[in-house]
C-alpha positions as CSV (number, residue, x, y, z in Angstrom):
1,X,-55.8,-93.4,75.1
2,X,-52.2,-94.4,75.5
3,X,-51.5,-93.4,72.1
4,X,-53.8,-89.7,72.5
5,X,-51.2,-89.2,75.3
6,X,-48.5,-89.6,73.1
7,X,-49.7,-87.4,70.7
8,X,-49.9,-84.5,73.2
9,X,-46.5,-85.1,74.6
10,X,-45.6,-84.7,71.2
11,X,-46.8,-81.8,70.2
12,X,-45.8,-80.3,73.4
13,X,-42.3,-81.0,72.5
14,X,-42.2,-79.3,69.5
15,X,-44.2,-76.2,70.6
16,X,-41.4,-76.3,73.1
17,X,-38.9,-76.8,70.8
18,X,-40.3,-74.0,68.2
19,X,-40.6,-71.5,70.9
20,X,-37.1,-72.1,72.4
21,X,-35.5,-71.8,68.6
22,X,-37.4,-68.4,67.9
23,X,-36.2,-67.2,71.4
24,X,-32.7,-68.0,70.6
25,X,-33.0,-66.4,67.2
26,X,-34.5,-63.1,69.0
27,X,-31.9,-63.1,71.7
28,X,-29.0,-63.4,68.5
29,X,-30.6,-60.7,66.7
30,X,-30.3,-59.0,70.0
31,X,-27.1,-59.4,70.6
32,X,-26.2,-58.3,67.2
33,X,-27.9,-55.0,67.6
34,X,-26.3,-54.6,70.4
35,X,-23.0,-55.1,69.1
36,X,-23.7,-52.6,66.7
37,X,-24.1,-49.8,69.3
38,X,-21.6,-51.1,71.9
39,X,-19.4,-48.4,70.9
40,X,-20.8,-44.8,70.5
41,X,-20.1,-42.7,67.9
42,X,-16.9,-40.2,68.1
43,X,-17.1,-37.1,70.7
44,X,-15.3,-35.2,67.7
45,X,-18.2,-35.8,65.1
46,X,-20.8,-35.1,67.9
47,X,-19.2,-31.9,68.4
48,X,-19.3,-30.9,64.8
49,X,-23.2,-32.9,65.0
50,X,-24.1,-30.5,67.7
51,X,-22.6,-27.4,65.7
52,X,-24.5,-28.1,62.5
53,X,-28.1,-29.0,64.4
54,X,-30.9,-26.3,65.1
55,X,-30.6,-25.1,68.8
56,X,-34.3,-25.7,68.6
57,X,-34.4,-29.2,67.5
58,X,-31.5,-30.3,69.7
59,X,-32.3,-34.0,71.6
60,X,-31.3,-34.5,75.4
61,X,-28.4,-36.4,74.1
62,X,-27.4,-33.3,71.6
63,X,-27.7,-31.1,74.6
64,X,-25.7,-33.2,77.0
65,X,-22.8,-33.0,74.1
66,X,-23.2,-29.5,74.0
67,X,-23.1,-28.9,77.4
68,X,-19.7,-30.9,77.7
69,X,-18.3,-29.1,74.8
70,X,-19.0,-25.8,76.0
71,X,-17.6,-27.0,79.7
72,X,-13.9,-26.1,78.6
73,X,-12.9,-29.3,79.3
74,X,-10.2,-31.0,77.1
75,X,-10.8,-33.4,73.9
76,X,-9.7,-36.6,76.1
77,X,-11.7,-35.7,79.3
78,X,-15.3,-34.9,77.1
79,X,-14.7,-38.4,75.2
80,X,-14.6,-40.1,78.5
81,X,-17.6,-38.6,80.1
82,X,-19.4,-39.0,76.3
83,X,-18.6,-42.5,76.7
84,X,-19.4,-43.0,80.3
85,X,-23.0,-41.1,79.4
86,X,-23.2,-43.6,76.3
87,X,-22.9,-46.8,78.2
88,X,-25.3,-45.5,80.6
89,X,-28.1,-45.6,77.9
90,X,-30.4,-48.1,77.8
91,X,-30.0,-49.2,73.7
92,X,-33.2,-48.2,72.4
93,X,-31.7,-44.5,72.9
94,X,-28.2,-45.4,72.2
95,X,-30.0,-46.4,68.6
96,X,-31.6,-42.5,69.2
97,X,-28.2,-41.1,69.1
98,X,-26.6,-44.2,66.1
99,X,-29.8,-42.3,64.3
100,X,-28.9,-39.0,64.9
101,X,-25.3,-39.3,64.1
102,X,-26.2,-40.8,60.9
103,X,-29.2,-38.3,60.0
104,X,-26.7,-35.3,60.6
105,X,-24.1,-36.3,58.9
106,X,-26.4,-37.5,55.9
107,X,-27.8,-33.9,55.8
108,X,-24.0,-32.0,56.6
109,X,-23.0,-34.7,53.5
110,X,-25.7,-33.5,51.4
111,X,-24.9,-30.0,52.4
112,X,-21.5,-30.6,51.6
113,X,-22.2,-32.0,48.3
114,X,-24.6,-29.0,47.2
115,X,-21.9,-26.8,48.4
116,X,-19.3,-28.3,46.2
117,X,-21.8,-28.5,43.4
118,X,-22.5,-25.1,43.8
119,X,-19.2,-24.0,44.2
120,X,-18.0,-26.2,40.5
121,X,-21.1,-24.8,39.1
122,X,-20.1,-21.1,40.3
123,X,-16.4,-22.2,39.4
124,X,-17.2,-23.7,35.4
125,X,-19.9,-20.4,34.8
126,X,-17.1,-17.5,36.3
127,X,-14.5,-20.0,33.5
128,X,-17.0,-19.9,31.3
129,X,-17.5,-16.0,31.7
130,X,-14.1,-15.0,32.2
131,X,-13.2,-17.5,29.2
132,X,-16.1,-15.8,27.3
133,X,-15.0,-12.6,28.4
134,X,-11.3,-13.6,27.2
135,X,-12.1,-14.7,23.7
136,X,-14.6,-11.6,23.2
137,X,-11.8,-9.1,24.2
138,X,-9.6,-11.0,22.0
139,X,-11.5,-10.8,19.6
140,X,-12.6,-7.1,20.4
141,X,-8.9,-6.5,20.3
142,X,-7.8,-8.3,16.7
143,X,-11.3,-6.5,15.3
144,X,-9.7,-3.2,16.5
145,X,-6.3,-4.2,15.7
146,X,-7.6,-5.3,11.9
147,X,-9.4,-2.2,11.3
148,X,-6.5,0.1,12.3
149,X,-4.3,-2.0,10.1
150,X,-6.6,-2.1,7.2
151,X,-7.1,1.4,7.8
152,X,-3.5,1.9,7.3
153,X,-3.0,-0.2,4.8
154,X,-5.7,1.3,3.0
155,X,-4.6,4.8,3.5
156,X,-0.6,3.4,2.6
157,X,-2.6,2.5,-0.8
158,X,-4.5,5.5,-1.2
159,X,-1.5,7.8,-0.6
160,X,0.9,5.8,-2.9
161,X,-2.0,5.7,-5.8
162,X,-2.3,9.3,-5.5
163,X,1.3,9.8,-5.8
164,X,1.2,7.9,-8.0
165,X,-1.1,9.6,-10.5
166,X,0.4,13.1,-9.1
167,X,4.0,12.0,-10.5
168,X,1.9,10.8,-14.2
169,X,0.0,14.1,-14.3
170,X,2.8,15.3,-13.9
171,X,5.0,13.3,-16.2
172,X,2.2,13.8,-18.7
173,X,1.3,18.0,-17.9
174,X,5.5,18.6,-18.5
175,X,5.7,16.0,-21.7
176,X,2.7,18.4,-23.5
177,X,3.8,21.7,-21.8
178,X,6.9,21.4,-22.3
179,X,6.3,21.1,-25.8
180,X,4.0,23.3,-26.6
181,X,4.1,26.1,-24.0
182,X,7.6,25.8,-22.3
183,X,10.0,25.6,-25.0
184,X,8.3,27.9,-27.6
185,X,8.6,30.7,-25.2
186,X,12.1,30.1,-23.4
187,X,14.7,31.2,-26.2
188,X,17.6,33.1,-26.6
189,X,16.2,35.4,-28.7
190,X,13.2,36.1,-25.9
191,X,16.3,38.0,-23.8
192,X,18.0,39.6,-26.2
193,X,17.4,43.6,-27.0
194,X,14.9,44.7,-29.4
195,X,16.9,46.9,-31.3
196,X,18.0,45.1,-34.6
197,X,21.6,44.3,-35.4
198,X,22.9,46.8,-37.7
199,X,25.7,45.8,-40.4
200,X,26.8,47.9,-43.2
201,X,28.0,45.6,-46.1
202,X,30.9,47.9,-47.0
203,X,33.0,48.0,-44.3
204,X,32.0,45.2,-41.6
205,X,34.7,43.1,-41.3
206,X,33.8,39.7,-42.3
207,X,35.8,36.6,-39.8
208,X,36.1,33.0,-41.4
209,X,33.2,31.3,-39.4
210,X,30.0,30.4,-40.9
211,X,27.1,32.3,-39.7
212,X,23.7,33.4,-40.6
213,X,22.7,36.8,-39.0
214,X,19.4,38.2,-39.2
215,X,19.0,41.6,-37.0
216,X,15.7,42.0,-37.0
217,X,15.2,39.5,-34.7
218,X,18.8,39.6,-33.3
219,X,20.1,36.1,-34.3
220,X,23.6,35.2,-34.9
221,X,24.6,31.4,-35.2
222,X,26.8,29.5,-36.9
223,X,25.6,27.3,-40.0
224,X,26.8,23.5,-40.4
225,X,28.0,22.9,-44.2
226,X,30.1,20.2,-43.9
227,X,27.2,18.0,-43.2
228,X,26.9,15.3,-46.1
229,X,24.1,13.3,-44.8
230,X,21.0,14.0,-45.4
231,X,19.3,11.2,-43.2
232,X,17.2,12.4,-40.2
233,X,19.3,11.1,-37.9
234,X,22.4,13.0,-38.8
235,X,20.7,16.4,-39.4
236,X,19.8,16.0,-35.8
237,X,22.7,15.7,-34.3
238,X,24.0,18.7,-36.6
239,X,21.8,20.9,-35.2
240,X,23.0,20.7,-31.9
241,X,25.7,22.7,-33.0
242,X,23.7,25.9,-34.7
243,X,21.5,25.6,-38.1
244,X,22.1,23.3,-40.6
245,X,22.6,23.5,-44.7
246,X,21.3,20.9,-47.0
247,X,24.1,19.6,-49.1
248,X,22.2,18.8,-51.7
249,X,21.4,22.8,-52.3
250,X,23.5,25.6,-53.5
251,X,25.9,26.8,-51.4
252,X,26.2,30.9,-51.0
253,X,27.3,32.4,-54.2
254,X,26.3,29.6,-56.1
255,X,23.0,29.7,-58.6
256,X,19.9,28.1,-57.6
257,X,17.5,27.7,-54.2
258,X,20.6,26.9,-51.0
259,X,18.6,26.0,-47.6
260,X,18.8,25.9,-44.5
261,X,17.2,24.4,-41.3
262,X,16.9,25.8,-37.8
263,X,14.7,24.4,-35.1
264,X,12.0,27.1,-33.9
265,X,11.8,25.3,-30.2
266,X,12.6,21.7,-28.9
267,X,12.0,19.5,-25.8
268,X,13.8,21.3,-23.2
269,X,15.5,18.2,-22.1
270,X,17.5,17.8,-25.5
271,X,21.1,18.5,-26.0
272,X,22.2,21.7,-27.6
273,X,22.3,25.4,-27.0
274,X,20.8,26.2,-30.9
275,X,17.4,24.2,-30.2
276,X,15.1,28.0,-30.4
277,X,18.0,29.1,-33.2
278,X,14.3,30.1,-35.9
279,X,11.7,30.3,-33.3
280,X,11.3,34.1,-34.5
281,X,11.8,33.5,-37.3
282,X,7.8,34.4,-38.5
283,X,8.9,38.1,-37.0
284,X,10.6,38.8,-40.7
285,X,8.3,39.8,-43.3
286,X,8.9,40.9,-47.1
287,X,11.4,43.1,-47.7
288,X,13.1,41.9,-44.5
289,X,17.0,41.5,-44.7
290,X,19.5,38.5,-43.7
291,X,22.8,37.4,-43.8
292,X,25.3,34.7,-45.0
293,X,28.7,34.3,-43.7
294,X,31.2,31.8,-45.8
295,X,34.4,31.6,-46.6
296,X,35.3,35.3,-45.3
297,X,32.4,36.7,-47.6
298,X,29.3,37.9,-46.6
299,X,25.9,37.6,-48.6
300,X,22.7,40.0,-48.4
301,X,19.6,38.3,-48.9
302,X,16.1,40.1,-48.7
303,X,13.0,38.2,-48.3
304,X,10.6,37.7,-51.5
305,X,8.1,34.8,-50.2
306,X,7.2,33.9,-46.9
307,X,4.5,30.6,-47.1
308,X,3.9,27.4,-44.7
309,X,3.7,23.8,-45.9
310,X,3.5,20.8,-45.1
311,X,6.8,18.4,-44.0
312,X,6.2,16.2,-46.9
313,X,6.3,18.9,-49.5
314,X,10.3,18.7,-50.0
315,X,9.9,20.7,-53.7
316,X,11.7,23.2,-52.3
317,X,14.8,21.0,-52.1
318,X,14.9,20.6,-55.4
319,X,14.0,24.4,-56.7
320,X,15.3,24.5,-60.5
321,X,16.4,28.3,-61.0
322,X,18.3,30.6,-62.4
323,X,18.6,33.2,-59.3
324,X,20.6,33.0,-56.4
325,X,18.2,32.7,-53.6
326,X,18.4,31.3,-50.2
327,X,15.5,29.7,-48.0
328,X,15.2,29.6,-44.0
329,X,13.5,26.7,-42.6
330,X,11.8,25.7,-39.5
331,X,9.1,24.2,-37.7
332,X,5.5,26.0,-36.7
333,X,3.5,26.6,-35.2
334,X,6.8,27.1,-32.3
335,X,6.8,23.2,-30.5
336,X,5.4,21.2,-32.7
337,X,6.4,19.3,-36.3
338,X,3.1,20.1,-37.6
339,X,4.3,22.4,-40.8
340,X,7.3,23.9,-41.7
341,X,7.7,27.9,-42.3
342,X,9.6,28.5,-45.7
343,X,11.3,32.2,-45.6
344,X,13.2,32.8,-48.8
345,X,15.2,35.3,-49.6
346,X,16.9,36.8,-52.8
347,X,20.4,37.7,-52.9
348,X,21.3,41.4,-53.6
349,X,24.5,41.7,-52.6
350,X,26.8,40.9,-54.1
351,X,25.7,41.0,-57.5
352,X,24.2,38.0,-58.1
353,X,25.4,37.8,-61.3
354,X,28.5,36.9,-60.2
355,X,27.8,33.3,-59.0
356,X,29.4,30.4,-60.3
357,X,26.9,27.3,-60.4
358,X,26.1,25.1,-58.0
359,X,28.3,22.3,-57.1
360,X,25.9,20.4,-54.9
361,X,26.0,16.7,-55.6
362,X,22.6,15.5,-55.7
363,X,21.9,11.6,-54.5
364,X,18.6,10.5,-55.8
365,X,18.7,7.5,-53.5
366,X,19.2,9.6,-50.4
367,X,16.6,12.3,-51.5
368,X,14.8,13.0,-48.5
369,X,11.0,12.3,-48.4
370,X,10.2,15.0,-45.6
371,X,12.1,17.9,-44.1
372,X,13.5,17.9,-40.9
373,X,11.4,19.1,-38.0
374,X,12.6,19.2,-34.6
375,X,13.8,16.4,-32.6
376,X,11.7,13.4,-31.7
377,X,9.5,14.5,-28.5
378,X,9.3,13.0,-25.2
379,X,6.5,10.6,-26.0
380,X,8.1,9.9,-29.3
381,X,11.1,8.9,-27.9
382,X,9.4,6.6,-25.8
383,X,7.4,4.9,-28.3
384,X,11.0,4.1,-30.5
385,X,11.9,2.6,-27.1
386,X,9.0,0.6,-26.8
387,X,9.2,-0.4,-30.4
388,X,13.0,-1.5,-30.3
């Protein structure tokens, strides 16, 4: 019985004992949760709190702030009343207004936060437009600056290949005109009078130049004799001064074939005043009259034979004959070297008979293998360059 007692007591105890621990571990929690809402949350931030809440939705407490904030009263004066009507509360409602404060400023965070996030998304998409915008202008503008460039550039070629080809055509167009319609056609001769030249053998005075005159076509010019070579080269410079005799012919009054070469027409650009001294020369016919001036004499010579050949058929530089004739030379058709125009005329006057022989030294090593024609053309000229 004694010991049932004992038992009770006992567990009476420690019933006591658990229920006085679990009240003292309420009462701290208590305390603690009181602590946490002895002070109330700043007037300032329950200003803004009130400012950012729905009139609508507003608690007494969010009213009571709003009606102290709109009193006019000053910062100091509403956080001493705030705190006065904070104290007041009993603490499940100052936890109403620890929740509120935290609620509002969770959603005016969150708020805040979309803002910003909307305001750096706003910001990156007007960079990435405008930066966008920038490189396509940029782009727009290099395109544009490009095209007008290789426009010019294009039309820069254009222009300086078509000048180019202008200034060959015409390089080319004078080179062959020049030659063959130019120079035929501009000549001394072209200007002069129609009427012939008349002489009468038996009393014209005769000076101490050497000429050949022939007035049907009105031509007067003085004849090179002096003129040993018989090289290309050297009859071309020659005739530069007037017409030319071969050396290796008669000279006039002497028997046998004499000859001499005139040009008909040359490249305009060449030197000389005597370059069209034959190019009417096809105007004489047969029983046509020239003349030979030498040595204060003069010699009548009427044309026999008029015939073309070509420039390689030199037999008539080495005519064996008995009669005094003499044979004009030159180039046709007028501008070219294509054949050579053989006039030759016997003498009549004065008597042939009279001639002494020829005293032309012949050189079989410097026989010429073509007679002249006239001077090396444009193009030829430019091919011995080429060639060295």
């Amino acid at each position: 019985m004694q010991s049932s007692t004992n038992n009770n007591n006992g567990h009476s105890q420690n019933k006591h004992t658990v229920t006085s621990d679990s009240t003292r571990a309420v009462e701290m929690l208590r305390q603690k949760i009181s602590g946490l809402y002895v002070d109330e949350p700043n007037a300032k931030e329950e200003i803004v709190e009130i400012a950012e809440s729905p009139k609508t939705k507003s608690s007494k407490h969010q009213k009571f702030m709003h009606e102290l904030s709109s009193s006019g009263k000053s910062l100091a004066q509403i956080q001493t009343e705030w705190h006065n009507y904070y104290v007041n509360l009993p603490d499940n409602e100052k936890h109403e207004v620890w929740q509120e404060f935290y609620l509002s400023h969770k959603t005016i965070n969150k708020s805040d936060q979309q803002k910003k996030h909307s305001a750096e998304i706003s910001h990156i998409n007007h960079s990435a437009e405008s930066s966008s915008s920038n490189v396509k202008n940029k782009i727009r503008q290099k395109v544009r600056l490009r095209s007008k460039a290789s426009r010019s550039t294009h039309f820069r070629s254009l222009l300086f290949g078509f000048s180019i080809g202008g200034l060959m055509i015409i390089f080319l167009l004078f080179g062959f005109f020049n030659e063959r319609f130019i120079a035929p056609f501009i000549s001394p001769s072209k200007s002069i009078t129609n009427t012939p030249i008349v002489i009468d053998p038996a009393s014209a005075a005769v000076g101490p130049e050497s000429k050949v005159i022939i007035p049907k076509i009105n031509v007067e010019l003085p004849v090179i004799y002096d003129q040993r070579s018989l090289s290309e080269k050297d009859i071309q410079k020659s005739l530069e001064e007037g017409v030319v005799h071969y050396s290796s012919t008669p000279n006039p009054g002497e028997m046998g074939n004499g000859v001499i070469f005139g040009h008909s027409s040359n490249n305009i650009l060449n030197k000389g005043k005597y370059k069209f001294a034959f190019v009417l020369l096809k105007e004489l016919e047969i029983g046509d009259t020239f003349y030979l001036q030498k040595d204060g004499k003069r010699y009548v010579y009427k044309v026999g034979e008029k015939k073309i050949v070509k420039p390689t058929d030199v037999s008539i530089l080495n005519v064996q004959t008995n009669q005094s004739t003499f044979t004009l030379i030159t180039c046709d058709p007028p501008g070219t070297s294509l054949n050579r125009l053989l006039v030759i005329g016997e003498q009549i006057s004065p008597d042939p008979s009279n001639n002494i022989a020829s005293t032309a030294i012949k050189d079989s090593q410097a026989e010429p293998t073509i007679i002249p024609g006239n001077a090396p053309s444009l193009w030829q000229r430019i091919k011995d360059w080429i060639t060295g």
